[in-house]
N, CA, C and O atoms as a Maestro MAE file, in Angstrom:
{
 s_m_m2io_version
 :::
 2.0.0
}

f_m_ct {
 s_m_title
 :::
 protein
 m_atom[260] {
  # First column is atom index #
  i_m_mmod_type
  r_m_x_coord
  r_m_y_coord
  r_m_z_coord
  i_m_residue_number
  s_m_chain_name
  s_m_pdb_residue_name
  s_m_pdb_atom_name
  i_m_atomic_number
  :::
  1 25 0.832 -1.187 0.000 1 A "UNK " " N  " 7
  2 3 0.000 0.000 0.000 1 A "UNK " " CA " 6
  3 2 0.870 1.241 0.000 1 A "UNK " " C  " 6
  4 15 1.896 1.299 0.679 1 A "UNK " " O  " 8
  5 25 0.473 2.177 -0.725 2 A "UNK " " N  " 7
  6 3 1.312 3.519 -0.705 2 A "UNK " " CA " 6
  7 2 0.728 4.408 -0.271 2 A "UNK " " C  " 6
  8 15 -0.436 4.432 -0.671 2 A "UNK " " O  " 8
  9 25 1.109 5.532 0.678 3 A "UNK " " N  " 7
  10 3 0.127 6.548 1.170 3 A "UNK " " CA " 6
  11 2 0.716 7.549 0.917 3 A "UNK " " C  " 6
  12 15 1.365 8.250 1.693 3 A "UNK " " O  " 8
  13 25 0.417 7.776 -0.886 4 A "UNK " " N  " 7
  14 3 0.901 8.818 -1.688 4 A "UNK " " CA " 6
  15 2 -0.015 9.986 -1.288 4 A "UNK " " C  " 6
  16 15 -1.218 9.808 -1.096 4 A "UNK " " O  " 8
  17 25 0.575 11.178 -1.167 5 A "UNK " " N  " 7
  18 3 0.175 12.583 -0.827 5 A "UNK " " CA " 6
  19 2 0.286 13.365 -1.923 5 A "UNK " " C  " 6
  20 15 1.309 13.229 -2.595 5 A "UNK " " O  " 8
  21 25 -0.681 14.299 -2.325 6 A "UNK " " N  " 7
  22 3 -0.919 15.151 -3.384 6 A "UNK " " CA " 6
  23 2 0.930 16.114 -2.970 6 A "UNK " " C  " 6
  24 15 1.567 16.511 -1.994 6 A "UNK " " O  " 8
  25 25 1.033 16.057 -4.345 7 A "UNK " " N  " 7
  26 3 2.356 17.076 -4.105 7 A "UNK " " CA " 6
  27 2 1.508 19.007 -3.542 7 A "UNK " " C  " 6
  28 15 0.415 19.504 -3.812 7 A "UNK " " O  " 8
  29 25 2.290 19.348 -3.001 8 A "UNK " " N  " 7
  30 3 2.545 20.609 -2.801 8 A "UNK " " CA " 6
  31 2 1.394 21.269 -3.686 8 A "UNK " " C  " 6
  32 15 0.235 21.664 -3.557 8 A "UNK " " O  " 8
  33 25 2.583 21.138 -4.854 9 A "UNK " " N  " 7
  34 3 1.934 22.109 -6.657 9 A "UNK " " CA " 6
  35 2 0.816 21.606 -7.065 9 A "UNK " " C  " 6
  36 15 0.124 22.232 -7.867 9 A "UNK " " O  " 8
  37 25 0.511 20.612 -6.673 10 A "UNK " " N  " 7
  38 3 -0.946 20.003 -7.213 10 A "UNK " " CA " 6
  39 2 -2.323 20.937 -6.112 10 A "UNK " " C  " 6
  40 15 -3.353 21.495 -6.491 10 A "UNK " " O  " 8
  41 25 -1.916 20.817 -5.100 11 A "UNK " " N  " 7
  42 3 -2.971 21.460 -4.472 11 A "UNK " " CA " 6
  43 2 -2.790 23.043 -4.452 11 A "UNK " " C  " 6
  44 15 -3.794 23.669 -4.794 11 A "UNK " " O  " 8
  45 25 -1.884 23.641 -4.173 12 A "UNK " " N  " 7
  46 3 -2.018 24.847 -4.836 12 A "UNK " " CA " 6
  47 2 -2.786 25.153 -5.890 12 A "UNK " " C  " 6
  48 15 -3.558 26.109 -5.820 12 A "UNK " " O  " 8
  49 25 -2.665 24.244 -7.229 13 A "UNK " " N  " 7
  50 3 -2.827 24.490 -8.731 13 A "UNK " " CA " 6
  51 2 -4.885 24.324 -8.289 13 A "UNK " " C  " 6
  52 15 -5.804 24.889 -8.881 13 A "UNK " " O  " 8
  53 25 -4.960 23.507 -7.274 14 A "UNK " " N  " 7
  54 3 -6.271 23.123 -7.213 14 A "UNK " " CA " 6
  55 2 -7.179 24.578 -6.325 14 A "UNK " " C  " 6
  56 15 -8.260 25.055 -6.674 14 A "UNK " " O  " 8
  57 25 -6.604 24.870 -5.527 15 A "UNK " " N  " 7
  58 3 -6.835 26.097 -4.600 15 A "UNK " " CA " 6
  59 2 -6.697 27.348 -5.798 15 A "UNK " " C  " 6
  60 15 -7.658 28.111 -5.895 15 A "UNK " " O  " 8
  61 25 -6.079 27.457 -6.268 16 A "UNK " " N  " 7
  62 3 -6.126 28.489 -7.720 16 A "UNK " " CA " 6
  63 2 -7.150 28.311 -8.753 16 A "UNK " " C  " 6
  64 15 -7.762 29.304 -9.147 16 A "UNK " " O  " 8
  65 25 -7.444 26.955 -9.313 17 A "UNK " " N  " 7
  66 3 -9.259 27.152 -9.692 17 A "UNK " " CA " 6
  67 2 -10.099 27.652 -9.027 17 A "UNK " " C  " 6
  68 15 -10.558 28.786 -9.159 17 A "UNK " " O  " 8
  69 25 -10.492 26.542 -7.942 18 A "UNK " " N  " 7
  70 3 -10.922 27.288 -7.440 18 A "UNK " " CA " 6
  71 2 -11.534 29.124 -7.017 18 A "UNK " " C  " 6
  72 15 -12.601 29.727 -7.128 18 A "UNK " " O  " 8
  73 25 -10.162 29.448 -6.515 19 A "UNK " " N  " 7
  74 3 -10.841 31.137 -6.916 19 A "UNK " " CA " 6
  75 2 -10.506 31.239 -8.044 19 A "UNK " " C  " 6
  76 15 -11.410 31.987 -8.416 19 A "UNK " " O  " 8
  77 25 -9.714 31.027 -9.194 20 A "UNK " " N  " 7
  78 3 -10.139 31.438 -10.533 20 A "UNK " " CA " 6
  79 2 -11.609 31.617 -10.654 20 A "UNK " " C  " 6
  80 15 -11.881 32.817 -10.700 20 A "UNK " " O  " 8
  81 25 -12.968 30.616 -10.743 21 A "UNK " " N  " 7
  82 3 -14.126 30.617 -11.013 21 A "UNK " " CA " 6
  83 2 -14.710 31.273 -10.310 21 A "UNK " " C  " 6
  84 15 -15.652 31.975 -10.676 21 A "UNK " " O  " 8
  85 25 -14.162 31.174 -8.804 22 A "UNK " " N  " 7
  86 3 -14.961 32.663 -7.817 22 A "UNK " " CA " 6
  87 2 -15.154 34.336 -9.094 22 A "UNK " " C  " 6
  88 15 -16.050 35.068 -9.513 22 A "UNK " " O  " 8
  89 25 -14.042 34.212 -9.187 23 A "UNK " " N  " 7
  90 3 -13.474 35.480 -10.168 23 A "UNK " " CA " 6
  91 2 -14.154 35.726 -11.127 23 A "UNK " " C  " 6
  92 15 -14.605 36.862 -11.274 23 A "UNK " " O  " 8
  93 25 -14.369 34.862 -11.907 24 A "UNK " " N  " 7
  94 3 -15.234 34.623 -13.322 24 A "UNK " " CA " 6
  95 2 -16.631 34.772 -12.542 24 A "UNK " " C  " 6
  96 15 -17.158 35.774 -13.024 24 A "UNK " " O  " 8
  97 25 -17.300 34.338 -11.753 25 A "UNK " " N  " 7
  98 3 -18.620 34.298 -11.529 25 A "UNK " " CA " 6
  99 2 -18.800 35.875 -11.101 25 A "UNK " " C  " 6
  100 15 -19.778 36.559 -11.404 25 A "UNK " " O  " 8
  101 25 -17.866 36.238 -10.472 26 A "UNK " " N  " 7
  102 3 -18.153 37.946 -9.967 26 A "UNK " " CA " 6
  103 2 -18.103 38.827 -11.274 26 A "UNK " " C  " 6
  104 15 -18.843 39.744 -11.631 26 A "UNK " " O  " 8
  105 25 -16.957 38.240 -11.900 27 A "UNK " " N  " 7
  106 3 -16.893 39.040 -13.152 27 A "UNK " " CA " 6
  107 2 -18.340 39.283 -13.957 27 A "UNK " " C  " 6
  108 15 -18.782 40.381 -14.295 27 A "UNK " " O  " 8
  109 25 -18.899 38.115 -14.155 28 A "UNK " " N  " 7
  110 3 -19.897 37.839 -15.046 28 A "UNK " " CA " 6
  111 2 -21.128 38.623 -13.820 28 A "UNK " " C  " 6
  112 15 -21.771 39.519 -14.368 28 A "UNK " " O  " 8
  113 25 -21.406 38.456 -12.701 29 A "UNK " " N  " 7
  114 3 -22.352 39.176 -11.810 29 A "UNK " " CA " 6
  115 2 -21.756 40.628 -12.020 29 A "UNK " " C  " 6
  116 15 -22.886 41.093 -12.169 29 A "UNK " " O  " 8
  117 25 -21.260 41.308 -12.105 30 A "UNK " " N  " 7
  118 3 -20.487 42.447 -12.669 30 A "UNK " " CA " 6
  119 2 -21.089 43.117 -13.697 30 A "UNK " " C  " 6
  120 15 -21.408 44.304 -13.619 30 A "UNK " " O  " 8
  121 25 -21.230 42.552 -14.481 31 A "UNK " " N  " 7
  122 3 -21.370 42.681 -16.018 31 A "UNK " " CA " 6
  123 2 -23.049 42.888 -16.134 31 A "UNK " " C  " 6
  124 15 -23.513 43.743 -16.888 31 A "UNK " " O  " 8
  125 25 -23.769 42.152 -15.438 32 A "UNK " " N  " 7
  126 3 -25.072 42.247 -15.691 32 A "UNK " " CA " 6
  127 2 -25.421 43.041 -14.693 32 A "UNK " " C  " 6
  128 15 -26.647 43.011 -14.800 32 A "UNK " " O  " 8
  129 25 -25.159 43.807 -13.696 33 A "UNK " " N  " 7
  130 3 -25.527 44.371 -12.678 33 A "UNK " " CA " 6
  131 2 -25.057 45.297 -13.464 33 A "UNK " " C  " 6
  132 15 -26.034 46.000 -13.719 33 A "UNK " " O  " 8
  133 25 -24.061 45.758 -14.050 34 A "UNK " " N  " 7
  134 3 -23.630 46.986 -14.487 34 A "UNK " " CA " 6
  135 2 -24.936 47.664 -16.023 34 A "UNK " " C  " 6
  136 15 -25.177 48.820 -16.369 34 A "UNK " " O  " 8
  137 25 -25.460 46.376 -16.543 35 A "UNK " " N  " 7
  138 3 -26.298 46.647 -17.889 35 A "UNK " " CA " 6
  139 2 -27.569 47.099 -17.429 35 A "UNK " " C  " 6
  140 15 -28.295 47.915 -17.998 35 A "UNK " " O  " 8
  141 25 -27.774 46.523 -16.386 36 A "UNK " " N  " 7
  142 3 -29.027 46.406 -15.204 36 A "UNK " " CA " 6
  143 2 -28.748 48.154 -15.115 36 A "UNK " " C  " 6
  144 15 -29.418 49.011 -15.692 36 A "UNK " " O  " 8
  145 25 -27.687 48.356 -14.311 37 A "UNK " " N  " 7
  146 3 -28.176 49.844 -13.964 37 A "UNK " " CA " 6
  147 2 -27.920 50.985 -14.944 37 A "UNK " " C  " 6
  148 15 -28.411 52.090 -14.713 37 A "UNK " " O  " 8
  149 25 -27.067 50.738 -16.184 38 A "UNK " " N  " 7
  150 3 -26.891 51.647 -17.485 38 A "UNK " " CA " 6
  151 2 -28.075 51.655 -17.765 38 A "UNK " " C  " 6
  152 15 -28.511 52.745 -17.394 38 A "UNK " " O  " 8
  153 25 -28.711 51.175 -18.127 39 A "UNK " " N  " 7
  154 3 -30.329 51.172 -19.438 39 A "UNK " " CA " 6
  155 2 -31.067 51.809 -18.365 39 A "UNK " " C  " 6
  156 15 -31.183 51.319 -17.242 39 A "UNK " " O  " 8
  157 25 -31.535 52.850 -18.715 40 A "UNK " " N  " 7
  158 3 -32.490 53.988 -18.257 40 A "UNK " " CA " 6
  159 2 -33.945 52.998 -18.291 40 A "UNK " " C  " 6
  160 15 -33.898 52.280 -19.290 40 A "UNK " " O  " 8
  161 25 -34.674 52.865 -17.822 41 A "UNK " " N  " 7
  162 3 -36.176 52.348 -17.627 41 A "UNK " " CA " 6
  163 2 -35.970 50.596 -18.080 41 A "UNK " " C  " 6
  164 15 -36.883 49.960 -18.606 41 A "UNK " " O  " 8
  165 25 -34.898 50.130 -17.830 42 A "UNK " " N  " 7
  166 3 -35.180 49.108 -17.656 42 A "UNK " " CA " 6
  167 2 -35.063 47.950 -16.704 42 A "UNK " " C  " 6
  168 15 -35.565 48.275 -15.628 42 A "UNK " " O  " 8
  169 25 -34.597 46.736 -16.688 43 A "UNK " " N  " 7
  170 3 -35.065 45.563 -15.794 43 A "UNK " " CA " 6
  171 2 -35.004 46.117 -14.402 43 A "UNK " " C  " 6
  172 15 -36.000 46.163 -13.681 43 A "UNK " " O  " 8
  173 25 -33.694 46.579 -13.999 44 A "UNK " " N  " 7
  174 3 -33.786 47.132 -12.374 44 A "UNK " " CA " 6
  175 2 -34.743 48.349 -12.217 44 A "UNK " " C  " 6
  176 15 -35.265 48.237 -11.107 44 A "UNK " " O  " 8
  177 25 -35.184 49.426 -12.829 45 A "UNK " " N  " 7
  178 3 -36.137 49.732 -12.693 45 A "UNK " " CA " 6
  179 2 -37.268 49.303 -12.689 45 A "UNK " " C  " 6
  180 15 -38.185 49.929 -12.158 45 A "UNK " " O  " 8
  181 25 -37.429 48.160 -13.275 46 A "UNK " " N  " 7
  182 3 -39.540 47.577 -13.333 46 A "UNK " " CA " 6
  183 2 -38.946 46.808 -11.859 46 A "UNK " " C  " 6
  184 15 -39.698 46.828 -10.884 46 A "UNK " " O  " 8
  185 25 -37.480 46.088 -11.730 47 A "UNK " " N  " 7
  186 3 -37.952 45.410 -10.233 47 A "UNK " " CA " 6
  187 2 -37.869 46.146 -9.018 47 A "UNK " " C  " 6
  188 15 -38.479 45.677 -8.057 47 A "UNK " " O  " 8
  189 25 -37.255 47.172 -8.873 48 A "UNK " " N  " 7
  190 3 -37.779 48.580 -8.107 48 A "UNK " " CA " 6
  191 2 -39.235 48.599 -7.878 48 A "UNK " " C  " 6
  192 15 -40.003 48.242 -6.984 48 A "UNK " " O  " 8
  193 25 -39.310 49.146 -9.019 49 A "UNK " " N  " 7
  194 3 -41.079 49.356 -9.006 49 A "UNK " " CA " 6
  195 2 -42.050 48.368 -8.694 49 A "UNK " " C  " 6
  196 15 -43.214 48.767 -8.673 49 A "UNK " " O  " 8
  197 25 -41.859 47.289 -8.471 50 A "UNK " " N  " 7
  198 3 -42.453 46.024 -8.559 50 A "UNK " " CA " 6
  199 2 -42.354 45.579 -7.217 50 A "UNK " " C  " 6
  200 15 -43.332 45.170 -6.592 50 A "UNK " " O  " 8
  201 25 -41.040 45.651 -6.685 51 A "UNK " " N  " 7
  202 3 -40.773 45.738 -5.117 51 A "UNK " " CA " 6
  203 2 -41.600 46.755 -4.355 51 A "UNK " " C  " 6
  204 15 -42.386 46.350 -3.500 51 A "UNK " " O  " 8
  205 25 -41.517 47.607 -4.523 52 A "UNK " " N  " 7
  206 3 -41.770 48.884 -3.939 52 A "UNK " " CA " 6
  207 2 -43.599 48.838 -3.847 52 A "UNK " " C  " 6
  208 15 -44.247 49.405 -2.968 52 A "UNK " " O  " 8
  209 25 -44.146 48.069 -4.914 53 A "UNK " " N  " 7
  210 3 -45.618 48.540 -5.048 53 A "UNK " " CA " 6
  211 2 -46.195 47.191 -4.239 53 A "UNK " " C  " 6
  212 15 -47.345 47.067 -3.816 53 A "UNK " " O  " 8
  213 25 -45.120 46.221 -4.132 54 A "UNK " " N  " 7
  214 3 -45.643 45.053 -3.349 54 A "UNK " " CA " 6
  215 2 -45.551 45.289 -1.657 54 A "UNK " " C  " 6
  216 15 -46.300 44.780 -0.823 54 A "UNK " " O  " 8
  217 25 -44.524 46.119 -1.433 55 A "UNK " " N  " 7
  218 3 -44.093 46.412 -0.100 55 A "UNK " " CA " 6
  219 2 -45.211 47.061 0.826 55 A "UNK " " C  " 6
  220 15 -45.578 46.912 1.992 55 A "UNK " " O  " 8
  221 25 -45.724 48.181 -0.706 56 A "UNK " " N  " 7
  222 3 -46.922 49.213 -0.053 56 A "UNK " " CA " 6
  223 2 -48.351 48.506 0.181 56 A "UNK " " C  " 6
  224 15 -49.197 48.848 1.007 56 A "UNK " " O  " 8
  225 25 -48.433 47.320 -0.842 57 A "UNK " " N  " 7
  226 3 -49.749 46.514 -0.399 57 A "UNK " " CA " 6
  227 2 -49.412 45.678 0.529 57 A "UNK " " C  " 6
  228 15 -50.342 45.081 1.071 57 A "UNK " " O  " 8
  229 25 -48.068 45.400 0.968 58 A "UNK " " N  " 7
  230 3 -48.341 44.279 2.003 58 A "UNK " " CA " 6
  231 2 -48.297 45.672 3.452 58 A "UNK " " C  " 6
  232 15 -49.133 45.503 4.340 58 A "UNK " " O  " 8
  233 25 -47.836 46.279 3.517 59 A "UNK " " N  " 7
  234 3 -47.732 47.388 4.872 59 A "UNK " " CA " 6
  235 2 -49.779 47.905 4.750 59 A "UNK " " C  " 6
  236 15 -50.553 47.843 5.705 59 A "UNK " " O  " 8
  237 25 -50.073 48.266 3.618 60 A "UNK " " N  " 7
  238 3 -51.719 48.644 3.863 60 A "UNK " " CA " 6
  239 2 -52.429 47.471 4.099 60 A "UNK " " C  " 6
  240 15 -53.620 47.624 4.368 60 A "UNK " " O  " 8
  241 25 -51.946 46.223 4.062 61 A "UNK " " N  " 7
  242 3 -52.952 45.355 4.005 61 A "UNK " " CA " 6
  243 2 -52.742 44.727 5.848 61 A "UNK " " C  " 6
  244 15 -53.648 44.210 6.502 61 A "UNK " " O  " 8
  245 25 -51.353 44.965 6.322 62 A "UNK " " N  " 7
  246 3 -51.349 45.211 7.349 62 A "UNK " " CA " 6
  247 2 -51.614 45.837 8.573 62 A "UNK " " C  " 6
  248 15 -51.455 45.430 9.724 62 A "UNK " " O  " 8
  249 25 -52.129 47.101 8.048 63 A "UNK " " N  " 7
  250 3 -52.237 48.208 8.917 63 A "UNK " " CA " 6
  251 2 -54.163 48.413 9.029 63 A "UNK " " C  " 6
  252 15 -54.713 49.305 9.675 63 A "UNK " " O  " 8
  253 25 -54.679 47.633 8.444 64 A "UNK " " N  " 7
  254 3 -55.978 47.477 8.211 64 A "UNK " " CA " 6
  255 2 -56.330 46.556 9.886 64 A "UNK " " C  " 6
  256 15 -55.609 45.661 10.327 64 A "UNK " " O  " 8
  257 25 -57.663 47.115 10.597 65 A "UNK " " N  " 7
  258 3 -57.798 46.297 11.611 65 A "UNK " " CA " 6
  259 2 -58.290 44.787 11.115 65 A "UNK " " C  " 6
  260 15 -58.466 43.892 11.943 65 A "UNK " " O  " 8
  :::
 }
 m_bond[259] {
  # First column is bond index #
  i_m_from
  i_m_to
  i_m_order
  :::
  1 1 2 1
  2 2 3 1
  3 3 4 2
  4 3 5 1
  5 5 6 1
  6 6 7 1
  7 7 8 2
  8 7 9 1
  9 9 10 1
  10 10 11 1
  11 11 12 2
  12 11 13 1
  13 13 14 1
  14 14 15 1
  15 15 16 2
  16 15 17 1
  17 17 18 1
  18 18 19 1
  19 19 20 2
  20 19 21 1
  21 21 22 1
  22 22 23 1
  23 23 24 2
  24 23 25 1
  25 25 26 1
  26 26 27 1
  27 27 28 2
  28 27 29 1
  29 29 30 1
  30 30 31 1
  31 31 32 2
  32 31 33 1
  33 33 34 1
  34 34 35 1
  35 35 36 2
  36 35 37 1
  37 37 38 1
  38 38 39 1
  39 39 40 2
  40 39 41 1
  41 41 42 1
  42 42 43 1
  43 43 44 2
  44 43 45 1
  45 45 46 1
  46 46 47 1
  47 47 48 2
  48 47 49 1
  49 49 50 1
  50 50 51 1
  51 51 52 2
  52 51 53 1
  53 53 54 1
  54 54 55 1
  55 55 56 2
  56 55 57 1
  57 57 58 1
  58 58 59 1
  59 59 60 2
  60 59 61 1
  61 61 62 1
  62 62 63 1
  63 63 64 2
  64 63 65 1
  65 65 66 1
  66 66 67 1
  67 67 68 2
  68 67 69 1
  69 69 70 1
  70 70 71 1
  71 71 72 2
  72 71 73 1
  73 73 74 1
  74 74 75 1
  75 75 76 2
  76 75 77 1
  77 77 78 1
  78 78 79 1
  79 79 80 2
  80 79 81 1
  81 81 82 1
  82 82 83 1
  83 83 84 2
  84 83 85 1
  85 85 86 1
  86 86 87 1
  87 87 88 2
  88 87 89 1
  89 89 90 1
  90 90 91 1
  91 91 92 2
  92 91 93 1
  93 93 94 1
  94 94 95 1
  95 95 96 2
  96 95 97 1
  97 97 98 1
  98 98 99 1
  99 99 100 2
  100 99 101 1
  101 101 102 1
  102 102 103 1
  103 103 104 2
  104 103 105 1
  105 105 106 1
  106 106 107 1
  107 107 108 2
  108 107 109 1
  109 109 110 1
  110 110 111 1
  111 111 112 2
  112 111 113 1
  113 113 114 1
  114 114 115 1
  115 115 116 2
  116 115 117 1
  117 117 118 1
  118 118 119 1
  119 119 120 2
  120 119 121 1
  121 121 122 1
  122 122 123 1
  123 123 124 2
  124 123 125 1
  125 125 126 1
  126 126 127 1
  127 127 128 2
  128 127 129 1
  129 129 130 1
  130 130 131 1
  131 131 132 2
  132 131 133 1
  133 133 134 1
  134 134 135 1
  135 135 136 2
  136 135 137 1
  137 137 138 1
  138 138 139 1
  139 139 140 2
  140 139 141 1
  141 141 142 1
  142 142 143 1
  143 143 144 2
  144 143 145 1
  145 145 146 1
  146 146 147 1
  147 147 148 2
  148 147 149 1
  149 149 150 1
  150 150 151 1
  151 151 152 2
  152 151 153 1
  153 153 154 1
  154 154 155 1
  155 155 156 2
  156 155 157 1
  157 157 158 1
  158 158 159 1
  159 159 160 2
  160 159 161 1
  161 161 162 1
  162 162 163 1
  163 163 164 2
  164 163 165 1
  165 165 166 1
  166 166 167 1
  167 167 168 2
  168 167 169 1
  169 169 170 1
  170 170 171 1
  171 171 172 2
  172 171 173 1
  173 173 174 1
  174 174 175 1
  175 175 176 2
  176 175 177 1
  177 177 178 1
  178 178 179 1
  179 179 180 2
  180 179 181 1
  181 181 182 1
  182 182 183 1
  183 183 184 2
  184 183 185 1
  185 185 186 1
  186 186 187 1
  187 187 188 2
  188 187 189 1
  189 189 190 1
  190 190 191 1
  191 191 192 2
  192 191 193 1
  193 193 194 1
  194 194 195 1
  195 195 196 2
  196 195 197 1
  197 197 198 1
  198 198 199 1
  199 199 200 2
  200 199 201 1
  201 201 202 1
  202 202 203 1
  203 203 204 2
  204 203 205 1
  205 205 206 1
  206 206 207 1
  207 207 208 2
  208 207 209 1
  209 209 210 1
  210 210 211 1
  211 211 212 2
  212 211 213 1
  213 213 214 1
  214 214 215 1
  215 215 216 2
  216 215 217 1
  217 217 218 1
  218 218 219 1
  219 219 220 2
  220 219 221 1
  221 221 222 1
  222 222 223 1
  223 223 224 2
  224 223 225 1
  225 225 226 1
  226 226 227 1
  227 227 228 2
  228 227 229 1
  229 229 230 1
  230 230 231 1
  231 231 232 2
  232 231 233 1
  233 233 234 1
  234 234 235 1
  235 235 236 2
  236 235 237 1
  237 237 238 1
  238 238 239 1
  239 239 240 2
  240 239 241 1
  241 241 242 1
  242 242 243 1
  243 243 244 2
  244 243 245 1
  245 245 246 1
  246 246 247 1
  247 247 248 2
  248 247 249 1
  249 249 250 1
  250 250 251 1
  251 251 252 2
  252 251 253 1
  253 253 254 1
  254 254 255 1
  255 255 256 2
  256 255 257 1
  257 257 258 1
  258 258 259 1
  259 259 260 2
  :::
 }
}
């Protein structure tokens, strides 16, 4: 039986994907959050508005005896 151990460089190299793809996923969340808030009247604005008009019916529908 051999109780071979990952070298050194192998797990490093593995710990470096790792956040490599962290990186890429922020990058890419980046990118659409940034298109999201450039475009004047669009997606983050309707979900603003959409939030906001749900918030006010659930607080009046609360405040009702």
């Amino acid at each position: 039986m051999s109780n071979a151990r990952p070298s050194e460089g192998s797990t490093a190299n593995l710990l470096l994907g790792r956040g490599q793809s962290s990186v890429e996923y922020l990058v890419i969340l980046a990118c659409v959050v940034g298109v999201m808030v450039a475009v004047p009247d669009g997606a983050l604005d309707d979900l603003l508005t959409a939030l906001a008009r749900a918030y006010s019916r659930f607080t009046e529908g609360v405040s009702r005896p």
